[in-house]
C-alpha positions, 0 to 999 in steps of 0.5 A: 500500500502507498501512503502519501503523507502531506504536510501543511502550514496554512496555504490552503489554495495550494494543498487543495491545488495538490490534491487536486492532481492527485485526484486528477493523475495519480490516486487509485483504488487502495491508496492512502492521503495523509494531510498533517497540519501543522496548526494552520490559521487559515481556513485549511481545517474547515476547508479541506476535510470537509472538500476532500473527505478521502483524505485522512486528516491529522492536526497538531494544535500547536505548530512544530515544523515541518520535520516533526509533524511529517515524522509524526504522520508517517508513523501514522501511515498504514502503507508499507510505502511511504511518499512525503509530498509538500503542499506546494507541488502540482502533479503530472500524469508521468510522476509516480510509476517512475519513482515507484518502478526505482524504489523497486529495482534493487532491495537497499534503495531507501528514498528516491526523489523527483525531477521538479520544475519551476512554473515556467518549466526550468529546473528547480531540483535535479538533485543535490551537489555539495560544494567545498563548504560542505554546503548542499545546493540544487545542481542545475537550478533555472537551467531549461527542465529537460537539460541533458545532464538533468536528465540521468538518474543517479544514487546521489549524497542527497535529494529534496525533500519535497517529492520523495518516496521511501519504504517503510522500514528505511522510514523507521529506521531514521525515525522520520526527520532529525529533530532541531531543524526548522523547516530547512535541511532536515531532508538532507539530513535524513539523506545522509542519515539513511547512507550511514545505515546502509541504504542507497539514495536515488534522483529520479528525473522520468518523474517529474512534477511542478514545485511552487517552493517555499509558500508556507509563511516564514519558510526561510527565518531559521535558514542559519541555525539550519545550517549551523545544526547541519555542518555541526553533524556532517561536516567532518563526513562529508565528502563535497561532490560538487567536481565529480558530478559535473565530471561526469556529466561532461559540464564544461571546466570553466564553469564548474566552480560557479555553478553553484552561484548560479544556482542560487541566482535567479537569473542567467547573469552570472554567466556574465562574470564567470566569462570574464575569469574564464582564462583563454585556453578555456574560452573555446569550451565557453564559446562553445557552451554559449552556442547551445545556451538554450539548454539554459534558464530563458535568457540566453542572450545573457550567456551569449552576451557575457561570452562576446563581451569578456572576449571583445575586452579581452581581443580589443582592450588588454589593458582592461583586464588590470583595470576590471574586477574579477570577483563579483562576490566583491564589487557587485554585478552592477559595478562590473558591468558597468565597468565592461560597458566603460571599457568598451566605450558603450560602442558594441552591441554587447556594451549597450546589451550589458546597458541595457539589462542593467537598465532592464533591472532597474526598472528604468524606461527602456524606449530611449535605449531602444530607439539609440540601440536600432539606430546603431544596429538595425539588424539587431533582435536583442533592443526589441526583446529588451524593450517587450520585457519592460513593457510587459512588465508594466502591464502594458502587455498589447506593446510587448506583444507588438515588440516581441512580434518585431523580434520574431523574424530572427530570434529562436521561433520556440522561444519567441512562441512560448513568450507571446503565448504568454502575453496572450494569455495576460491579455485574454486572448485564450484562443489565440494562446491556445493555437499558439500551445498547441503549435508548440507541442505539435513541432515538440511534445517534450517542450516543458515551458509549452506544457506549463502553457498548455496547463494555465490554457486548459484551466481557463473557460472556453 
């Protein structure tokens, strides 16, 4: 029997978004759904007993983490297999039998976990990677869903814990979740726990669900003693990872060491200073990851950017390399771009590019920059691409549509379909996005970002 043990912390309208595709994907006949609430203040105790009377409900009257309130339901748990599930994630018809078919090929498997993918479709976990510090982070985070190095299951150290499977005995066994975390690394925790006792730990990436991460209120406020309660345990057992599995998945060398920033970044920019460190014997291979960068987060012309950037300084102005700092840890993103926009005297595509991003974030009026950048270079898709970004972004979505429509005779068809899907979708033009999905998955059923589209269509009248 297969128990799925959900905890909650207030946030009703995404547990009843998670039970929902359950019912709608996953449950059958001879399954168990345990919701454990955690003393929520909203409407989640009248709501969801009443809405979902399947659903076997736990409540603590006093709030003690998540840790332990899912410790305390999977005890209570009738199925001889056990899937811990956060409130926050949406199912999909392909989730469950993956994650299920590996929990069952070999007898010391003690947890497998999802692949789980942003709303937009990009990557959010594909298994855990430690660095030098010791510290545990989602390799590949905002890289594009379906990336190839994303895509091979694998035994790993750790994994997330908000889609993951376990037998019961491996539960048993750690006793749940170690107790003094609050709401942050007790899954990799109980990772590493379960290896000390002999048990494997495996990412899954055929299994694959939306993960809307971190709605509970006050999810992230006790991150720091987290953290100290982690490396005081591991610290001296834990052996980084980070460099052996990008080996193995042939991630290019110069990029391997800033991973882990990008990671935690929530954009492609880091691509822009990592470029510029790369040394020169290691360019080629940078150029070379630049040329396939729609594998990555939904702004390659940042990577693309970055990498024609740091090689026009480098070609053109060798005495900038004295002048520009090499660590943006310490100077800051913003000062480093504009330094390589000085160097380059704001005369290249790339140093009005670098411009206008910085201008982009900023919130800046974005026309002015426009109309100089396509005086300069007419040919040019990136102004218009820049100038759809800002004006969508207040909310006058008809004028991104008309700038995104201009870019589109040159930019990657794909990639421009899925973004005026979107603004179409903000404008109501539902049949039109509609038409516009389902173009997309006709040329490419595996397009995540179209699926996403394709979901948010479907749940619209009409």
């Amino acid at each position: 029997m297969l128990t799925f043990v959900i905890c909650v912390f207030n946030a009703v309208k995404f547990t009843r978004m998670c039970l929902d595709s359950l019912q709608r994907h996953v449950l059958r006949d001879g399954m168990e759904v345990i919701v454990a609430d955690d003393a929520s203040t909203d409407e989640t105790p009248q709501v969801i007993p009443a809405a979902y009377p399947w659903v076997r409900y736990l409540r603590h009257d006093v709030n003690r983490g998540y840790g332990p309130t899912c410790t305390w339901a999977g005890l209570q748990a009738k199925g001889d297999r056990l899937l811990l599930l956060n409130n926050d994630t949406e199912a999909t018809d392909d989730f469950l039998a993956p994650l299920l078919a590996r929990l069952e090929s070999a007898p010391r498997i003690g947890m497998v976990a999802a692949r789980l993918l942003y709303e937009d479709g990009t990557l959010q976990h594909g298994g855990v990677a430690y660095n030098q510090d010791k510290i545990p982070y989602h390799r590949y985070r905002y890289f594009k869903g379906d990336f190839r190095a994303a895509m091979q299951p694998r035994s790993m150290l750790s994994v997330t814990g908000a889609c993951i499977v376990m037998p019961r005995p491996a539960f048993e066994a750690v006793n749940g979740f170690a107790p003094g975390y609050r709401n942050g690394m007790e899954d990799v925790d109980q990772c590493l726990r379960l290896r000390a006792l002999g048990y494997d730990v495996w990412y899954e990436p055929r299994a694959s669900m939306f993960h809307y991460e971190s709605k509970s209120p006050n999810r992230h406020a006790k991150n720091d003693s987290n953290q100290a309660l982690f490396l005081g345990h591991w610290k001296d057992s834990v052996v980084p990872d980070e460099e052996r599995l990008y080996d193995e998945d042939h991630f290019p060398k110069p990029l391997q060491k800033h991973v882990d920033k990008f990671a935690n970044a929530e954009t492609a920019e880091p691509f822009l200073p990592l470029v510029w460190e790369t040394t020169d014997a290691d360019r080629a291979a940078v150029e070379a990851l630049a040329a396939e960068s729609e594998e990555y987060y939904a702004l390659p012309l940042t990577i693309r950017a970055g990498t024609e950037t740091a090689g026009i300084v480098r070609d053109r102005h060798p005495a900038m390399r004295k002048r520009l700092p090499l660590r943006p840890a310490a100077t800051g993103l913003t000062q480093l771009q504009t330094a390589l926009a000085e160097a380059l005297q704001q005369t290249t595509p790339d140093s009005l590019l670098v411009e206008g991003r910085q201008a982009l974030r900023q919130g800046q009026d974005m026309s002015a920059y426009v109309e100089s950048f396509v005086s300069l270079f007419p040919h040019l898709h990136e102004p218009q691409l820049l100038q759809g970004d800002w004006l969508w972004k207040q909310g006058q979505a008809a004028a991104a549509l008309a700038s995104y429509q201009r870019a589109a005779e040159v930019v990657t068809p794909a990639y421009m379909a899925r973004r005026m899907a979107q603004v179409l979708l903000q404008q109501g033009r539902t049949d039109e996005a509609r038409t516009q999905v389902s173009a997309l998955l006709h040329q490419n059923p595996y397009d995540l970002q179209a699926r996403w589209l394709q979901i948010k269509v479907r749940s619209l009248p009409g």
